[in-house]
C-alpha positions as CSV (number, residue, x, y, z in Angstrom):
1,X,80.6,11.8,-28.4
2,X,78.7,14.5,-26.3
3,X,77.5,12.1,-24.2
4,X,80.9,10.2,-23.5
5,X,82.5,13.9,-22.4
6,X,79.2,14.6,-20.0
7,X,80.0,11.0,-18.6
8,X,84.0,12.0,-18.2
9,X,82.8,15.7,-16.1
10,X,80.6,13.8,-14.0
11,X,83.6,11.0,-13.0
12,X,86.2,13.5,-12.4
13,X,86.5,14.4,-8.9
14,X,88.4,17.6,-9.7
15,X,87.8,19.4,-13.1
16,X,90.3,19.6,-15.6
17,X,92.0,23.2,-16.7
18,X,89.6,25.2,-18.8
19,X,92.4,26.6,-21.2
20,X,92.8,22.9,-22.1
21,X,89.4,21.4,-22.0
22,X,89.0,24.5,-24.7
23,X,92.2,23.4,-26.9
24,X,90.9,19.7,-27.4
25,X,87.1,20.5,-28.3
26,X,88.6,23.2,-31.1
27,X,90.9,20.3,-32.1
28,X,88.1,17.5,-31.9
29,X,85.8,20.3,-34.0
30,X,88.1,20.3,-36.6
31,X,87.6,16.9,-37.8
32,X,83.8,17.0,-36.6
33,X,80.8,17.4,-39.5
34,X,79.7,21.7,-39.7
35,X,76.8,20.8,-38.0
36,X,78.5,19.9,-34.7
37,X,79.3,24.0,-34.7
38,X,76.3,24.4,-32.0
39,X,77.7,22.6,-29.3
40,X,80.7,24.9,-28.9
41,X,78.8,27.6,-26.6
42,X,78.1,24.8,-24.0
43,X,81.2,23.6,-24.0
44,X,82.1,27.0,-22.6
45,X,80.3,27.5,-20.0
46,X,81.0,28.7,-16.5
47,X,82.3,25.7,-14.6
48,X,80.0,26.1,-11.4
49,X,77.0,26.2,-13.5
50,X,77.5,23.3,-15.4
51,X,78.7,21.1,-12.2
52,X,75.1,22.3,-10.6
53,X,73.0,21.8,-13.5
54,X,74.6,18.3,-13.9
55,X,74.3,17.5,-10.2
56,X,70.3,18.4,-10.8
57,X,70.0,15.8,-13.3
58,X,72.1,13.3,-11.3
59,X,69.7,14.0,-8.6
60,X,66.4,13.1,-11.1
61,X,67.7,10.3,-11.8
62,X,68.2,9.0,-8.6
63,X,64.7,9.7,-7.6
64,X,62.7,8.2,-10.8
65,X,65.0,5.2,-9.8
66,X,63.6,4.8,-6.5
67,X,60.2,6.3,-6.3
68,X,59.2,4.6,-9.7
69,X,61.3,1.5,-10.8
70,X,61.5,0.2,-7.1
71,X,65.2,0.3,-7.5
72,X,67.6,0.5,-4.8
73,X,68.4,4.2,-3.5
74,X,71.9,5.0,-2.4
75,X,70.9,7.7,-0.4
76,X,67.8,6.7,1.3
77,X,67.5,2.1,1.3
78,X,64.2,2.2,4.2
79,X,62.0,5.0,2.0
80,X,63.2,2.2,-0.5
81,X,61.4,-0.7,0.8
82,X,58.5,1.3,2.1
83,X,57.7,2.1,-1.6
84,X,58.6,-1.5,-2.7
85,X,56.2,-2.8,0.2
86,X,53.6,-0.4,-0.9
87,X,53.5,-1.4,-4.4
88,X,53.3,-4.8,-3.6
89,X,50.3,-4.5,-1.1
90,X,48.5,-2.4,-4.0
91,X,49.0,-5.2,-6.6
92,X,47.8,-7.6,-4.2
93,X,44.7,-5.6,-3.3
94,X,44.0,-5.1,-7.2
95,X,44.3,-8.8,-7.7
96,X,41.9,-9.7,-4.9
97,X,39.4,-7.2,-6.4
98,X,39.9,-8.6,-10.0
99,X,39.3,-12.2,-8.6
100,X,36.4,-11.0,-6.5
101,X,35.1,-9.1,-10.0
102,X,35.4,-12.4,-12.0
103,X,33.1,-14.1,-9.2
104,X,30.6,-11.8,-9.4
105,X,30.7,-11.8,-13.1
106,X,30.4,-15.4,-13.2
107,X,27.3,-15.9,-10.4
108,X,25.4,-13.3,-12.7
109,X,26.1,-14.7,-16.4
110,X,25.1,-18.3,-14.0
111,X,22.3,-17.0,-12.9
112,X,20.8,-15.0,-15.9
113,X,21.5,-18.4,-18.0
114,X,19.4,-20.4,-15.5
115,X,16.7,-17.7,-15.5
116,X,16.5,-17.8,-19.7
117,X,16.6,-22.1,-19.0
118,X,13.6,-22.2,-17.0
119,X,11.7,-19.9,-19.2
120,X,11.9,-21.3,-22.2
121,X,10.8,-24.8,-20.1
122,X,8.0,-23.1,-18.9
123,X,6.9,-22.0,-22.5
124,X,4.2,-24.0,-24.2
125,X,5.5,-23.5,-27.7
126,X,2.3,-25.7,-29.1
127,X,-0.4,-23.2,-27.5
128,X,1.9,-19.8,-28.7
129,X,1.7,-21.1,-32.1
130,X,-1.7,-22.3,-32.1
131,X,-2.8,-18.6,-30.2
132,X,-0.7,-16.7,-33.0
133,X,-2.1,-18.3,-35.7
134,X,-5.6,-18.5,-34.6
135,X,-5.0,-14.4,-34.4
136,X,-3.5,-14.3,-37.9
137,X,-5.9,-16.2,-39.4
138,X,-8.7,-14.1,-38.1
139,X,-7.0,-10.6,-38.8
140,X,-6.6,-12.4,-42.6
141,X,-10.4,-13.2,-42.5
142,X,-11.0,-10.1,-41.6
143,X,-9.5,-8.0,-44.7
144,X,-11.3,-7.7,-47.7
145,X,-10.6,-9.8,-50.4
146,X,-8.4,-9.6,-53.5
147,X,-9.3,-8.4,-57.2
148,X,-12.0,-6.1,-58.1
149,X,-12.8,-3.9,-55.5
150,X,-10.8,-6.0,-52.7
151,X,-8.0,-4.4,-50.5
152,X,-5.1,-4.1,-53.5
153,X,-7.0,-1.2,-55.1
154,X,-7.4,1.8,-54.8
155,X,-9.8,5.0,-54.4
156,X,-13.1,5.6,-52.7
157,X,-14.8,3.2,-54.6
158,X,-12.8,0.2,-53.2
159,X,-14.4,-2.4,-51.2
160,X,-12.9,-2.0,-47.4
161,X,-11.2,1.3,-48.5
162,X,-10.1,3.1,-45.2
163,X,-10.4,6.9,-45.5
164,X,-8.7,8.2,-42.0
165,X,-7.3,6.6,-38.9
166,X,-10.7,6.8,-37.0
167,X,-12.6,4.2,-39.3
168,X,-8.8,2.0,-38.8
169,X,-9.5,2.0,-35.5
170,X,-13.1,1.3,-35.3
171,X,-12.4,-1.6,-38.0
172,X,-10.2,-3.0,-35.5
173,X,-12.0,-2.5,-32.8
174,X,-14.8,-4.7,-35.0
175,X,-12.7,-6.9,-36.3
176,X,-10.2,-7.9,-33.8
177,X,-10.5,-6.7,-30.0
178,X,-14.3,-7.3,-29.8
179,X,-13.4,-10.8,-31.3
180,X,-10.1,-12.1,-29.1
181,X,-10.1,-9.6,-26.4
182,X,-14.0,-10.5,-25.3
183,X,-14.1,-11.0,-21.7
184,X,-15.7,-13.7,-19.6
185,X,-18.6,-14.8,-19.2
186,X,-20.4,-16.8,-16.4
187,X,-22.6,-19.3,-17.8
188,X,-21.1,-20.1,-21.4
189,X,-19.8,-23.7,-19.8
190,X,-16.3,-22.7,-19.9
191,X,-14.2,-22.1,-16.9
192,X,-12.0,-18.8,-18.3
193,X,-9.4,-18.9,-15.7
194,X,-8.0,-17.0,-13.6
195,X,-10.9,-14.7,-14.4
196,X,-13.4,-17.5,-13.4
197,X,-12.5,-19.9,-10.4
198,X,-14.4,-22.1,-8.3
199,X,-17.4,-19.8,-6.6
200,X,-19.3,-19.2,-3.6
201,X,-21.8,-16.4,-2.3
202,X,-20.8,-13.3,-4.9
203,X,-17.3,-14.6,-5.9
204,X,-16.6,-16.5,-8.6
205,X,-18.7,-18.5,-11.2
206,X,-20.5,-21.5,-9.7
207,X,-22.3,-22.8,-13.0
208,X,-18.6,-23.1,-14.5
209,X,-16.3,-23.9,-12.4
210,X,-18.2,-25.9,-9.6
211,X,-18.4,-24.5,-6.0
212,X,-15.2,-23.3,-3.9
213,X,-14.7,-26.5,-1.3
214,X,-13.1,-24.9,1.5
215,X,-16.1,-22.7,3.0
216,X,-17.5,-22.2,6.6
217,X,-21.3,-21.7,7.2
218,X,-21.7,-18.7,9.4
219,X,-25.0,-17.9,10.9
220,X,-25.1,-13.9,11.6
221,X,-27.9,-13.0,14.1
222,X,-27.6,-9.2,14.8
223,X,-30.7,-6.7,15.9
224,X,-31.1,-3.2,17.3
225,X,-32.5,-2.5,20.2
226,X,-36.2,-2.7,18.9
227,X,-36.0,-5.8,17.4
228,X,-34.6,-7.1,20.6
229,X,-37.0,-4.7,22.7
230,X,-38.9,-8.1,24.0
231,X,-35.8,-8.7,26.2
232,X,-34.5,-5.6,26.0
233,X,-36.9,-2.9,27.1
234,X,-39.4,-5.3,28.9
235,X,-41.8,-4.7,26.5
236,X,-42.3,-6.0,22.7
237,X,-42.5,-3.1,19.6
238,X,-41.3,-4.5,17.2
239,X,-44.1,-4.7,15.5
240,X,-45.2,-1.0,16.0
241,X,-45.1,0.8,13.0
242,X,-44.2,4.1,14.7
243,X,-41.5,3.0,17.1
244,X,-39.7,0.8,14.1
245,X,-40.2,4.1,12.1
246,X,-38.1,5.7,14.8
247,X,-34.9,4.0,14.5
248,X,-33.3,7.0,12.4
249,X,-30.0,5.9,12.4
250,X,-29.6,2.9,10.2
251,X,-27.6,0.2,11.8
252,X,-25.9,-2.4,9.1
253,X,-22.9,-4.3,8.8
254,X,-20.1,-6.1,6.1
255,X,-17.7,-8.4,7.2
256,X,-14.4,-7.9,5.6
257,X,-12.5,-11.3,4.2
258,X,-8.9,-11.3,4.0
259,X,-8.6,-14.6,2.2
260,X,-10.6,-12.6,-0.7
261,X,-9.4,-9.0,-0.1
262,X,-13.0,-7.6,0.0
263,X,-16.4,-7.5,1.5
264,X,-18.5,-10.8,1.5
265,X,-21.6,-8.5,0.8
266,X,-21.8,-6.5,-2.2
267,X,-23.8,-3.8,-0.2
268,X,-23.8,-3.4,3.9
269,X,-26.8,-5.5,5.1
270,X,-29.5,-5.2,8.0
271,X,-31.0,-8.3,8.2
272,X,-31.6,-9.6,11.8
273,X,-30.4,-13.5,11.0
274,X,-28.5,-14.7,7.8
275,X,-26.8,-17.9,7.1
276,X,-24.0,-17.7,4.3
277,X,-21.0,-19.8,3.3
278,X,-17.2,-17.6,3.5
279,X,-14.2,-18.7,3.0
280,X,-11.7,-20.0,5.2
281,X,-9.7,-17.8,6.9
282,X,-9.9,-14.5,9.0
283,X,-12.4,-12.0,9.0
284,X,-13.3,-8.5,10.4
285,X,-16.8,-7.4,10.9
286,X,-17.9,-3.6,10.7
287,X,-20.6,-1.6,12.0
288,X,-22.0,1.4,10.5
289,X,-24.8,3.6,11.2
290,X,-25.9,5.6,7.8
291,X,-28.0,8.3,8.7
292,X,-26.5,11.4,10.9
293,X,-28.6,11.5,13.5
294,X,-27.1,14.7,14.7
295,X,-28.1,16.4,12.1
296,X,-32.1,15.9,12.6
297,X,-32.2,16.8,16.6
298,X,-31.4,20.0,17.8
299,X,-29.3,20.9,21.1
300,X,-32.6,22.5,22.6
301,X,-34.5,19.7,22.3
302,X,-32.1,17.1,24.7
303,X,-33.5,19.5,27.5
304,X,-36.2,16.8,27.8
305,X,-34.0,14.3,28.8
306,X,-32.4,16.7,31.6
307,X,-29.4,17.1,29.6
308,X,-27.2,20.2,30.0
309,X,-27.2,21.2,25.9
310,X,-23.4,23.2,27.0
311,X,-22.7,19.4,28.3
312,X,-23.6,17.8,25.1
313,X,-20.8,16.8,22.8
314,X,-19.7,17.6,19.4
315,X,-19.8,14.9,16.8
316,X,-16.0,14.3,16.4
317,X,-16.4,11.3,13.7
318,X,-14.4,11.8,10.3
319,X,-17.0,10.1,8.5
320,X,-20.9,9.7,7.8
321,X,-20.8,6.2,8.5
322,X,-19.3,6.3,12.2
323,X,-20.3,3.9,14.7
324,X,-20.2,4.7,18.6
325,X,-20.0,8.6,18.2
326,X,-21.2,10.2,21.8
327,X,-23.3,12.6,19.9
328,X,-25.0,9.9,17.5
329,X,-25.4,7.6,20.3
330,X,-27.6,10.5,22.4
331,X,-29.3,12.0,19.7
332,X,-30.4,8.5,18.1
333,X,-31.4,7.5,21.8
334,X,-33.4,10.8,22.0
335,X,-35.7,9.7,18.2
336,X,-36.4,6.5,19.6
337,X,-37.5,7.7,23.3
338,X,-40.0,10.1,21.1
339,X,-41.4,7.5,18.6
340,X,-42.3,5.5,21.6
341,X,-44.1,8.0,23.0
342,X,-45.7,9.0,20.2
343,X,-46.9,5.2,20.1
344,X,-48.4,5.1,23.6
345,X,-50.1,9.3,23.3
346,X,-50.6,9.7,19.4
347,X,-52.2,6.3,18.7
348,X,-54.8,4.6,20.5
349,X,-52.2,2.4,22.4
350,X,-52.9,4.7,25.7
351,X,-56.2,2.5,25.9
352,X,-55.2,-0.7,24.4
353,X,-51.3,-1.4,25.7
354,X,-51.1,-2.0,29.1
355,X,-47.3,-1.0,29.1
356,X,-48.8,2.6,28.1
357,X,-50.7,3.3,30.7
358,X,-47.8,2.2,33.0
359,X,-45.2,3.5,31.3
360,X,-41.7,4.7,33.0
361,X,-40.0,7.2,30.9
362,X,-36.8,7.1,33.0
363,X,-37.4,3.3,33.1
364,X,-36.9,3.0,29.2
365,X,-34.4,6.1,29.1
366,X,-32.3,4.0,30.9
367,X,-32.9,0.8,28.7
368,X,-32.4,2.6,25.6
369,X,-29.7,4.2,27.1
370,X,-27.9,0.5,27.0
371,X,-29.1,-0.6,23.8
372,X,-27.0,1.8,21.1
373,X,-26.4,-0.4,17.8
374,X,-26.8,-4.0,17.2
375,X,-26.3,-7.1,19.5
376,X,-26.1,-10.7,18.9
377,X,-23.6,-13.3,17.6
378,X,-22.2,-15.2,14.9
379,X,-22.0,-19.1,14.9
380,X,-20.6,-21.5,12.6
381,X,-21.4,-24.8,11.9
382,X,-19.2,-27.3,12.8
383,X,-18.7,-31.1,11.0
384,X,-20.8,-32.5,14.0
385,X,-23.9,-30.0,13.1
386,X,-23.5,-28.1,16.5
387,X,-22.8,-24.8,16.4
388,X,-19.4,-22.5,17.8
389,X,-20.0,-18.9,18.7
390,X,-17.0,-17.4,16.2
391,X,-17.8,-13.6,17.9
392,X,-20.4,-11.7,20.4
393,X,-21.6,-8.1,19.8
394,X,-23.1,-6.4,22.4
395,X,-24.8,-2.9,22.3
396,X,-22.7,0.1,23.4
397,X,-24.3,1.3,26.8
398,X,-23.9,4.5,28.9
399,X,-25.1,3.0,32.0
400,X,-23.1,0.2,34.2
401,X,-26.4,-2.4,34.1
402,X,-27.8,-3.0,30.5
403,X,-30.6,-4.5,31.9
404,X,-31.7,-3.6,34.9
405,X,-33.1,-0.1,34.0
406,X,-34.4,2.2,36.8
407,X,-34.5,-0.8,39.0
408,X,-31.0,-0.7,38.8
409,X,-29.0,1.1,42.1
410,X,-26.0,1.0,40.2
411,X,-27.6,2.9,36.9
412,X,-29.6,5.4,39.1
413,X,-25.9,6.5,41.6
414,X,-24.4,6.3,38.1
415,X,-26.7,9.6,37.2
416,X,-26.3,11.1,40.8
417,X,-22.6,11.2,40.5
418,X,-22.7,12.8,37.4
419,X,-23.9,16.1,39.2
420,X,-25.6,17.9,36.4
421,X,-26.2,21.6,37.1
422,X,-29.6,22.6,35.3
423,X,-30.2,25.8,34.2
424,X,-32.8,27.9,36.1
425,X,-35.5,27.8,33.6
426,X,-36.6,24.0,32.3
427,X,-40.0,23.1,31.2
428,X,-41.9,21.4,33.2
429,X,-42.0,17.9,31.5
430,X,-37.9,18.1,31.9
431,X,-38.0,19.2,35.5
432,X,-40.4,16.1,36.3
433,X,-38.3,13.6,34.5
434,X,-35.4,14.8,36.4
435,X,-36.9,14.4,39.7
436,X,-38.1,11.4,38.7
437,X,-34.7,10.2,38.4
438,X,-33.4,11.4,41.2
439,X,-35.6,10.3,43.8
């Protein structure tokens, strides 16, 4: 009944006379229940303050109508339909998501099923059961057996007993890794793969697995500089102790397979002509030279070659095994310039090579000047037996003409334009050797 005399104040346009508003609730209270006695100071309230407080609500109403239910507003109908269109571009968006959800939840549970498909196909159920059981059986072997003294007693009497973890592990270690876990050997007649495949050179295992088919034979042919001296220096030492002696600096070479991901030599190799089978595919060969020259000549002593020791340069190379550095290419020139002349005034060579008694000292300087490191090729063999040159080395050379030596106008205007200043006191053997040069 409260509610139904809110709803009759709201309606009226004018209020009705307080004295008998008043009259009728005391009349109405009369037949009421007692517990109806609390609504009597509300009934009495100032008139303006109960028309506003009831206008407030009217007004809540209003807006939970059109902000929230989408319902029409009397009072604003376009903020109406902004809200309506709103909340239908929301729902929309949300469906769209949800469907595009659902896809994606579908394509993985797809996928993830086709993935668990293929592996159990792939599976050789046959060789994991034969694999497991051959391992049971021999971990079963292994333990001691039952009754007196086996492995379900007791104590330290016990046959097998294990006293700590240490003798568990070595008893498995014994027992079980040494046993299945043995790894393969080259030569048993089985081919363990993928640890043993078809071999050539140091890869693989020949004797079990038969020889890898798709190889190249490469013929390497690569010499310093006194190997080579017959061409090279005019004049043939390699067969002179002293001067072979004086090659200081080591020159060998790998060659780098990318087909296997390593080296085709198990150690870096000097020899002057080697024939071996590699792989198909591309290869990189490296130079090294293994001894530091640098390190056994001093500055001072490259005055005898009418070098400038403030014009000589540091070695700049982050490694031992550098090839080309400036400073091991003149210090390595400088040993073997001195183990030839050893040869030809320390030996009895003076008297019995010819080339000694004539010998040129800025003749050779020059020579050995062009003949840093190894030269030669590599050739393969092709399916008509003839041969392809695959790559050419060439020694590294200071001077324009490798082999034209003192003889040479372009090597001798190569050492005038390089206008060395020489200090003021030289010894005598340098000061020759320079005017030598220079004439």
């Amino acid at each position: 009944q409260g509610s139904n005399l809110l709803t009759l104040v709201v309606g009226c346009s004018m209020p009705l006379p307080s004295g008998g508003l008043i009259a009728a609730v005391r009349n109405k209270r009369r037949k009421a229940k007692p517990q109806d006695a609390q609504d009597e100071p509300l009934l009495v309230e100032d008139k303006a303050a109960f028309r506003e407080r009831v206008l407030a609500i009217q007004d809540v109403l209003e807006d939970i109508e059109s902000k929230i239910l989408f319902n029409p507003s009397e009072k604003d109908p376009e903020t109406t339909k902004e809200y309506m269109i709103d909340g239908l571009i929301d729902m929309a968006e949300a469906k769209i998501s949800r469907t595009n959800s659902y896809k994606k939840l579908l394509g993985t549970t797809t996928f993830f099923i086709i993935y668990i498909v293929l592996l159990f196909m792939q599976r050789d159920y046959e060789a994991c059961y034969a694999i497991e059981s051959s391992v049971m059986n021999l971990i079963v072997s292994k333990l001691p057996t039952t009754g007196s003294g086996g492995y379900t007693n007791s104590g330290v009497g016990a046959n097998g007993f294990l006293s700590n973890v240490n003798e568990f592990y070595s008893w498995l270690n014994d027992a079980l890794i040494k046993e299945v876990f043995n790894d393969p050997v080259c030569g048993d007649g089985k081919c363990d793969t993928p640890d043993e495949y078809p071999g050539f050179g140091r890869f693989g295992c020949v004797i079990d697995c038969g020889n890898y088919l798709n190889v190249t034979s490469l013929t390497i042919n690569l010499e310093d500089v006194v190997q080579t001296s017959a061409t090279s220096l005019n004049w043939d030492l390699s067969s002179q102790s002293v001067v072979m002696d004086a090659r200081k600096a080591g020159f060998k070479y790998n060659i780098y397979s990318q087909t296997m991901g390593n080296f085709l030599f198990e150690s870096d190799r000097n020899d002057s002509k080697l024939v071996v089978d590699v792989p198909d595919g591309k290869f990189t060969l490296v130079l090294y030279q293994t001894v530091k020259t640098s390190e056994i000549v001093d500055n001072t002593a490259l005055e005898d070659l009418g070098i400038v020791p403030s014009t000589i340069p540091d070695r700049d190379s982050l490694n031992d095994f550098s090839y080309g550095d400036k400073k091991e290419f003149i210090t390595s020139s400088y040993l073997l310039l001195t183990g030839i002349v050893d040869y030809c005034f320390s030996t009895s060579a003076i008297y019995e090579d010819p080339k000694c008694s004539s010998l040129s000292l800025p003749d050779i300087l020059f020579r050995i000047f062009a003949g840093y490191g190894l030269n030669g090729s590599i050739t393969s063999k092709t399916s008509t037996n003839s041969f392809d040159t695959v790559a050419e080395v060439l020694y590294c050379t200071s001077v324009p003409n490798r082999t034209g030596g003192v003889d040479s106008s372009e090597n001798v205007g190569f050492f005038k334009q390089a206008e060395i200043t020489c200090p003021s006191q030289v010894s005598s053997r340098a000061k020759q050797q320079q005017m030598t040069l220079l004439e």
